[in-house]
N, C-alpha and C positions, 0 to 999 in steps of 0.2 A: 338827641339822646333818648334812647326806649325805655321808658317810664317800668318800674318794676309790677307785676300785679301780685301782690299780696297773698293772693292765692296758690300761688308758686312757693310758697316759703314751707308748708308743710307745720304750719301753727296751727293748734288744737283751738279750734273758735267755741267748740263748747264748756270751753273752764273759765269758771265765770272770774276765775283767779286772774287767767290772762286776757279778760276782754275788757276794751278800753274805745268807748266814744270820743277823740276829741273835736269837741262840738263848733270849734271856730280857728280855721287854719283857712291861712293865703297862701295860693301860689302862681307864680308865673313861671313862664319860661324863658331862655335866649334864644328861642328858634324863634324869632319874628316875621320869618319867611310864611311859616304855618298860622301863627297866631301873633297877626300886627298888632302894634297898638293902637290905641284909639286915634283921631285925630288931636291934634296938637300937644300929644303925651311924647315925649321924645327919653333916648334909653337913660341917660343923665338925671330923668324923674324918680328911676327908681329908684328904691331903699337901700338894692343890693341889684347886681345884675340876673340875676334865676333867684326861685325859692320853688324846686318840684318837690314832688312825695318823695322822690329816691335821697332828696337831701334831709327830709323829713326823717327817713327810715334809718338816716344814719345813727342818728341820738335815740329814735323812740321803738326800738327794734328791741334794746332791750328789757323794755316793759311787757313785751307779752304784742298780741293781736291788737294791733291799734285802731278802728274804724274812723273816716275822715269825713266829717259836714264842712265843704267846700266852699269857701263865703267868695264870691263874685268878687275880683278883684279891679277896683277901680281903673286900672292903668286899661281895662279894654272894654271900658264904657258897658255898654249892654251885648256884645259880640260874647256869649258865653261858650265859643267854641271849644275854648282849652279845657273848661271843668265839664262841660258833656261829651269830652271824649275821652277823659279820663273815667267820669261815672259810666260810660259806654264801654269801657275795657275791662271793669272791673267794679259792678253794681252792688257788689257782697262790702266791697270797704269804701268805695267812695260815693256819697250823695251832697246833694249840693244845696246852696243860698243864692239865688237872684236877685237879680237889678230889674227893677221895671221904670222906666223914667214916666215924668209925669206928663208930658209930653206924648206919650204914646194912642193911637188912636183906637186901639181897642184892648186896654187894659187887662180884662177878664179871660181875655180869647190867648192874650200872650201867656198869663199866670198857666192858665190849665197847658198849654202846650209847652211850658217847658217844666212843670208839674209832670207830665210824662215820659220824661226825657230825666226825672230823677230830683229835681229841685221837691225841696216841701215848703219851702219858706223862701221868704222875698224879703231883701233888705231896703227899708226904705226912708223917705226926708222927713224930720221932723220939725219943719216948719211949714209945712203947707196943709196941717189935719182937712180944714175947707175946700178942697182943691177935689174936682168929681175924679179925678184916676184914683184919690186915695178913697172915698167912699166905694168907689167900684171893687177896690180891693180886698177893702174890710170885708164886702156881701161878699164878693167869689169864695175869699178866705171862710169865712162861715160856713158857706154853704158846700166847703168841701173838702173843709180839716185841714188846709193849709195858712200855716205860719206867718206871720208879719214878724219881722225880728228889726230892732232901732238900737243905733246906736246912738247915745246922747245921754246928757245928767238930769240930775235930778232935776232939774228947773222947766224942765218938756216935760217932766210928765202929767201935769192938768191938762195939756192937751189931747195928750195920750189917756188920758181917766173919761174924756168927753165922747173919743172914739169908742172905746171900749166897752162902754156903759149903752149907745146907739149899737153897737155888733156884740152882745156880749158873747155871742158863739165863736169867735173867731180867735182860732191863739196867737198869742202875743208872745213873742222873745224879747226878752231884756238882755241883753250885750253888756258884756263888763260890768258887772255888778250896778249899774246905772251909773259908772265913774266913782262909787262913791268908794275911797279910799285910793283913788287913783291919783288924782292933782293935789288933794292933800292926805296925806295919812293919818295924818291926826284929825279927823273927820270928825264933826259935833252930832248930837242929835240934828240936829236942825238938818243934816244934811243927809242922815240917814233914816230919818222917819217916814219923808215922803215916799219912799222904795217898800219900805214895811206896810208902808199904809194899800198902798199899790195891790198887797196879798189877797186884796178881798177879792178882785175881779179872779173866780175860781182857773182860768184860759192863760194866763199870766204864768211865763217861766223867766226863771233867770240863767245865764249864764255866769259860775262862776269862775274870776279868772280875767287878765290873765296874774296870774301869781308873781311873775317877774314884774308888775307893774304894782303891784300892791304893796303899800306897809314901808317893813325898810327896804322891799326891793331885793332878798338875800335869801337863798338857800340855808336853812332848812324852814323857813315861812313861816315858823313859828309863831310867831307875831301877829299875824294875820288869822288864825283861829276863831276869838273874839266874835270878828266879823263876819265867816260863814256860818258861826252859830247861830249867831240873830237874822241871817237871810236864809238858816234851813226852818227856822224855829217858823219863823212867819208864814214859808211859802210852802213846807212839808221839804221833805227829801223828794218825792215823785214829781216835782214842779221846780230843782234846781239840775244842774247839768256843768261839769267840768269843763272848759277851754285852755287851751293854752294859747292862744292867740297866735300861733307857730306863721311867721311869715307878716307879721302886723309893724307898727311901728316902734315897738318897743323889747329890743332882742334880748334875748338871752344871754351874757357874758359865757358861758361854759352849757350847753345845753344836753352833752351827756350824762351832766351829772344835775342841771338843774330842772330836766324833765320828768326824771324819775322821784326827784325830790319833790315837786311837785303831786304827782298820784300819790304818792310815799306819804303827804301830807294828810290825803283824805284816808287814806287805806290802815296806814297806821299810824297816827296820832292824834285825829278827831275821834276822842274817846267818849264827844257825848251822843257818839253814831252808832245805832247797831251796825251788825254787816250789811241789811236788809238797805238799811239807807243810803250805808257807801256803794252797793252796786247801783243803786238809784244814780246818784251824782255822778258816778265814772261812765255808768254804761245805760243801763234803761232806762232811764228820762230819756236820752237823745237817741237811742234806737226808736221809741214807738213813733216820735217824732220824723226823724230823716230816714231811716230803715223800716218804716212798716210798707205791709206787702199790700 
Protein backbone atom coordinates (compact mmCIF):
# COMPACT_ATOMS: atom_id res chain seq x y z
CA UNK A 1 0.00 0.00 0.00
CA UNK A 2 1.55 3.53 -1.10
CA UNK A 3 1.91 5.55 2.05
CA UNK A 4 0.17 9.10 1.47
CA UNK A 5 2.75 12.26 1.57
CA UNK A 6 1.08 14.89 3.23
CA UNK A 7 2.44 17.20 0.98
CA UNK A 8 -0.17 16.19 -1.50
CA UNK A 9 -2.98 17.35 0.52
CA UNK A 10 -2.91 21.09 -0.26
CA UNK A 11 -2.79 22.06 3.80
CA UNK A 12 -1.75 25.57 4.49
CA UNK A 13 1.48 24.62 7.01
CA UNK A 14 1.78 28.05 7.82
CA UNK A 15 -1.47 28.68 10.13
CA UNK A 16 -0.13 28.12 13.17
CA UNK A 17 -4.13 27.30 13.75
CA UNK A 18 -3.66 24.02 11.75
CA UNK A 19 -0.14 22.94 12.63
CA UNK A 20 0.13 20.17 14.92
CA UNK A 21 3.39 18.05 16.24
CA UNK A 22 2.40 14.69 17.19
CA UNK A 23 5.42 14.00 19.10
CA UNK A 24 5.15 10.05 19.77
CA UNK A 25 3.30 7.67 17.04
CA UNK A 26 3.96 3.89 16.06
CA UNK A 27 3.79 2.50 13.06
CA UNK A 28 4.17 -0.67 11.01
CA UNK A 29 3.32 -2.18 8.21
CA UNK A 30 1.71 -5.59 6.59
CA UNK A 31 4.20 -5.66 3.79
CA UNK A 32 6.75 -7.78 5.67
CA UNK A 33 8.10 -8.72 2.24
CA UNK A 34 9.62 -4.99 2.30
CA UNK A 35 9.94 -4.57 6.07
CA UNK A 36 10.51 -8.12 7.95
CA UNK A 37 10.39 -8.30 11.35
CA UNK A 38 12.86 -8.88 13.64
CA UNK A 39 14.05 -12.21 14.56
CA UNK A 40 11.64 -14.15 16.65
CA UNK A 41 8.77 -11.33 16.45
CA UNK A 42 6.10 -13.28 14.59
CA UNK A 43 2.90 -11.41 13.01
CA UNK A 44 0.49 -12.76 16.20
CA UNK A 45 2.96 -10.24 18.28
CA UNK A 46 1.37 -7.60 17.10
CA UNK A 47 -1.16 -5.17 18.58
CA UNK A 48 -2.96 -5.03 15.53
CA UNK A 49 -1.90 -6.29 12.07
CA UNK A 50 -0.67 -2.53 10.34
CA UNK A 51 -0.74 0.85 12.17
CA UNK A 52 0.67 3.25 8.82
CA UNK A 53 0.20 7.18 8.61
CA UNK A 54 -2.50 6.72 5.90
CA UNK A 55 -4.55 4.98 8.92
CA UNK A 56 -3.12 7.74 10.92
CA UNK A 57 -4.56 10.42 8.60
CA UNK A 58 -7.85 8.76 8.81
CA UNK A 59 -8.83 10.31 12.29
CA UNK A 60 -6.12 13.19 12.35
CA UNK A 61 -6.80 14.71 9.01
CA UNK A 62 -9.25 16.55 10.49
CA UNK A 63 -7.33 18.68 12.88
CA UNK A 64 -5.43 20.58 10.40
CA UNK A 65 -1.56 19.64 9.29
CA UNK A 66 -0.35 17.10 11.47
CA UNK A 67 3.56 16.55 11.73
CA UNK A 68 4.81 12.92 12.74
CA UNK A 69 8.02 12.16 15.32
CA UNK A 70 8.30 8.52 14.34
CA UNK A 71 9.32 6.44 17.60
CA UNK A 72 11.20 3.22 16.29
CA UNK A 73 8.93 0.41 16.58
CA UNK A 74 10.05 -2.47 18.45
CA UNK A 75 8.53 -5.40 16.31
CA UNK A 76 11.80 -4.60 14.02
CA UNK A 77 14.46 -4.45 16.38
CA UNK A 78 17.05 -1.74 15.15
CA UNK A 79 16.32 -2.41 11.20
CA UNK A 80 14.89 1.26 10.96
CA UNK A 81 13.92 0.80 7.31
CA UNK A 82 10.23 1.43 7.40
CA UNK A 83 10.44 4.92 9.30
CA UNK A 84 13.54 6.27 7.00
CA UNK A 85 11.69 5.58 4.16
CA UNK A 86 8.94 7.10 5.23
CA UNK A 87 11.06 10.26 6.54
CA UNK A 88 12.87 9.76 3.07
CA UNK A 89 9.32 10.34 1.23
CA UNK A 90 8.32 13.09 2.98
CA UNK A 91 10.90 15.06 5.36
CA UNK A 92 8.44 18.16 5.88
CA UNK A 93 6.08 15.69 8.16
CA UNK A 94 7.83 12.75 9.07
CA UNK A 95 11.11 12.65 11.48
CA UNK A 96 11.94 10.12 13.47
CA UNK A 97 13.18 8.21 17.16
CA UNK A 98 15.78 5.42 17.11
CA UNK A 99 16.96 2.32 18.66
CA UNK A 100 20.48 2.00 19.46
CA UNK A 101 21.03 -1.44 21.18
CA UNK A 102 23.59 -1.47 23.78
CA UNK A 103 25.38 -4.11 22.22
CA UNK A 104 26.26 -2.06 19.32
CA UNK A 105 29.86 -1.56 18.50
CA UNK A 106 30.09 1.83 17.66
CA UNK A 107 27.53 3.66 19.23
CA UNK A 108 28.37 7.31 18.39
CA UNK A 109 29.03 6.53 14.55
CA UNK A 110 25.47 4.72 14.32
CA UNK A 111 23.61 7.90 16.32
CA UNK A 112 25.13 10.53 13.97
CA UNK A 113 24.27 8.20 10.76
CA UNK A 114 21.01 7.85 11.35
CA UNK A 115 20.75 11.54 12.77
CA UNK A 116 21.24 12.17 9.03
CA UNK A 117 18.82 10.03 7.61
CA UNK A 118 16.23 12.23 9.87
CA UNK A 119 16.23 10.60 13.49
CA UNK A 120 16.96 13.57 16.41
CA UNK A 121 16.48 11.29 19.22
CA UNK A 122 17.15 7.73 20.36
CA UNK A 123 15.07 5.80 22.45
CA UNK A 124 16.75 3.92 24.99
CA UNK A 125 17.12 1.23 28.37
CA UNK A 126 16.74 2.45 31.65
CA UNK A 127 18.48 0.01 33.35
CA UNK A 128 21.80 -0.08 32.26
CA UNK A 129 22.86 4.16 33.03
CA UNK A 130 26.70 2.34 33.60
CA UNK A 131 26.76 0.57 30.60
CA UNK A 132 29.87 2.54 27.99
CA UNK A 133 27.05 2.58 24.80
CA UNK A 134 24.93 4.67 27.22
CA UNK A 135 27.79 7.15 28.14
CA UNK A 136 28.88 7.23 24.65
CA UNK A 137 25.43 8.38 23.93
CA UNK A 138 24.92 10.94 26.46
CA UNK A 139 28.63 12.64 24.89
CA UNK A 140 27.37 12.23 21.06
CA UNK A 141 24.06 13.54 22.20
CA UNK A 142 25.64 16.70 23.81
CA UNK A 143 27.93 17.26 21.64
CA UNK A 144 25.47 17.52 18.76
CA UNK A 145 21.85 18.57 20.09
CA UNK A 146 20.51 15.16 19.91
CA UNK A 147 17.78 13.71 22.03
CA UNK A 148 17.74 10.70 24.46
CA UNK A 149 14.10 10.13 25.06
CA UNK A 150 13.05 7.06 27.97
CA UNK A 151 10.35 5.54 28.53
CA UNK A 152 9.82 4.61 32.24
CA UNK A 153 8.32 5.86 35.95
CA UNK A 154 9.15 7.69 38.07
CA UNK A 155 11.30 5.26 40.22
CA UNK A 156 14.35 5.51 37.13
CA UNK A 157 14.56 8.64 37.32
CA UNK A 158 17.85 8.93 40.06
CA UNK A 159 19.28 7.14 37.53
CA UNK A 160 18.49 9.21 34.96
CA UNK A 161 19.36 12.68 37.49
CA UNK A 162 22.98 10.84 37.71
CA UNK A 163 23.29 10.78 33.81
CA UNK A 164 22.16 14.10 33.26
CA UNK A 165 23.89 15.98 35.92
CA UNK A 166 27.50 14.11 34.14
CA UNK A 167 26.14 15.28 30.35
CA UNK A 168 24.06 18.23 31.29
CA UNK A 169 24.36 19.38 27.54
CA UNK A 170 22.54 16.57 26.29
CA UNK A 171 18.54 16.57 25.89
CA UNK A 172 16.57 14.50 27.60
CA UNK A 173 12.76 13.23 26.52
CA UNK A 174 10.44 12.13 29.09
CA UNK A 175 7.79 9.79 27.38
CA UNK A 176 4.33 9.69 28.92
CA UNK A 177 4.39 12.13 31.48
CA UNK A 178 7.06 9.73 33.40
CA UNK A 179 3.79 7.29 33.76
CA UNK A 180 2.77 9.34 36.26
CA UNK A 181 -1.08 9.27 36.05
CA UNK A 182 -0.85 6.34 33.85
CA UNK A 183 -1.05 3.06 36.17
CA UNK A 184 -2.79 4.98 38.63
CA UNK A 185 -4.90 8.00 38.31
CA UNK A 186 -5.23 8.87 41.41
CA UNK A 187 -1.51 9.65 41.60
CA UNK A 188 0.08 11.03 45.23
CA UNK A 189 2.62 13.60 45.60
CA UNK A 190 4.90 11.10 46.28
CA UNK A 191 4.64 10.05 42.70
CA UNK A 192 4.54 13.10 41.07
CA UNK A 193 7.25 15.14 42.74
CA UNK A 194 10.05 13.38 41.55
CA UNK A 195 9.09 14.36 37.74
CA UNK A 196 8.67 18.06 39.07
CA UNK A 197 11.76 17.90 40.77
CA UNK A 198 13.41 16.49 37.51
CA UNK A 199 12.67 20.57 35.94
CA UNK A 200 15.76 21.64 37.26
CA UNK A 201 18.08 19.81 34.71
CA UNK A 202 17.32 23.01 32.07
CA UNK A 203 17.78 19.91 28.63
CA UNK A 204 14.76 18.05 30.17
CA UNK A 205 11.38 17.79 28.19
CA UNK A 206 8.46 16.00 28.61
CA UNK A 207 6.00 14.43 26.60
CA UNK A 208 2.52 15.02 27.36
CA UNK A 209 0.16 12.34 26.69
CA UNK A 210 -0.93 9.83 25.76
CA UNK A 211 -4.39 11.38 27.00
CA UNK A 212 -6.35 7.98 26.28
CA UNK A 213 -4.12 6.56 28.92
CA UNK A 214 -4.55 9.08 31.47
CA UNK A 215 -7.15 9.95 34.24
CA UNK A 216 -10.53 8.39 33.63
CA UNK A 217 -9.42 7.41 30.40
CA UNK A 218 -12.45 9.54 28.53
CA UNK A 219 -13.01 12.05 26.05
CA UNK A 220 -13.34 15.31 26.78
CA UNK A 221 -9.97 14.73 29.40
CA UNK A 222 -11.16 17.06 31.49
CA UNK A 223 -9.99 15.52 34.34
CA UNK A 224 -6.56 15.34 33.50
CA UNK A 225 -5.94 19.38 33.46
CA UNK A 226 -4.83 19.28 36.97
CA UNK A 227 -1.98 17.39 35.93
CA UNK A 228 -0.59 19.25 32.75
CA UNK A 229 -0.69 22.29 34.80
CA UNK A 230 1.71 21.17 37.36
CA UNK A 231 4.02 19.64 34.44
CA UNK A 232 3.76 22.93 32.38
CA UNK A 233 4.16 25.04 35.49
CA UNK A 234 7.49 23.31 36.49
CA UNK A 235 8.98 22.56 33.05
CA UNK A 236 7.81 26.11 31.08
CA UNK A 237 5.53 25.37 28.09
CA UNK A 238 8.89 25.61 25.70
CA UNK A 239 10.16 22.32 27.42
CA UNK A 240 6.56 20.24 27.29
CA UNK A 241 5.22 18.66 23.89
CA UNK A 242 1.77 16.91 22.92
CA UNK A 243 1.75 12.96 22.07
CA UNK A 244 -0.86 10.92 21.28
CA UNK A 245 0.92 7.84 21.41
CA UNK A 246 -1.19 6.92 18.06
CA UNK A 247 -0.19 3.09 17.39
CA UNK A 248 1.23 2.39 21.19
CA UNK A 249 -0.26 -0.01 23.46
CA UNK A 250 -3.13 1.66 24.55
CA UNK A 251 -5.90 2.61 21.82
CA UNK A 252 -8.20 4.76 21.44
CA UNK A 253 -12.06 3.43 21.58
CA UNK A 254 -13.29 6.00 18.88
CA UNK A 255 -10.36 8.09 17.54
CA UNK A 256 -12.00 10.41 15.28
CA UNK A 257 -13.49 11.94 17.73
CA UNK A 258 -10.96 11.20 20.61
CA UNK A 259 -7.95 12.83 18.71
CA UNK A 260 -9.37 15.88 18.19
CA UNK A 261 -10.61 16.12 21.72
CA UNK A 262 -7.49 15.61 22.60
CA UNK A 263 -5.69 18.90 20.95
CA UNK A 264 -9.24 20.44 21.72
CA UNK A 265 -7.98 19.87 25.38
CA UNK A 266 -4.82 21.92 25.13
CA UNK A 267 -6.23 24.47 22.52
CA UNK A 268 -9.22 25.25 24.10
CA UNK A 269 -9.77 24.47 27.56
CA UNK A 270 -6.24 24.86 29.26
CA UNK A 271 -7.22 28.27 30.27
CA UNK A 272 -4.23 28.71 32.57
CA UNK A 273 -2.25 28.74 28.92
CA UNK A 274 -1.76 31.69 26.89
CA UNK A 275 -1.82 31.03 23.08
CA UNK A 276 1.87 31.51 23.07
CA UNK A 277 2.12 28.41 25.29
CA UNK A 278 -0.33 26.15 23.55
CA UNK A 279 1.52 26.49 20.24
CA UNK A 280 4.48 25.52 22.53
CA UNK A 281 2.80 22.09 23.44
CA UNK A 282 1.07 21.24 19.96
CA UNK A 283 3.72 22.27 17.78
CA UNK A 284 7.08 24.23 18.62
CA UNK A 285 8.65 22.50 21.42
CA UNK A 286 8.68 19.20 18.88
CA UNK A 287 9.54 21.12 15.82
CA UNK A 288 12.83 22.68 17.08
CA UNK A 289 13.52 19.32 18.41
CA UNK A 290 12.67 16.68 15.46
CA UNK A 291 12.08 19.35 12.49
CA UNK A 292 15.06 21.75 12.87
CA UNK A 293 17.03 22.22 9.87
Amino acid sequence: MQEMSYSDLNIQKSSTQNRIVDAHVHVWTPDFESYPLAEGVKEEDLWRPSFTPNQHYIYSKSVGNVRFNLVQMIWYGTDHSYILDLISSDPETFAGTGIIELSDSNPSKRMLELYKRGCHAFREPTDSWDHPTMHALFSTGGDNNLALSFNMGVDKLPGLEKMSAKYPDTPIIIDHVCHVGIGNPNYSEIEIEPLLRFSKHKNAKVKIGPFQGLGKRKAPYFDILPLIKRIVEAYGPERCMWESDSGGPIWMNDPETEYPAAIGLIRDHADFLRQEDKDHILFKTAEKIFFRK
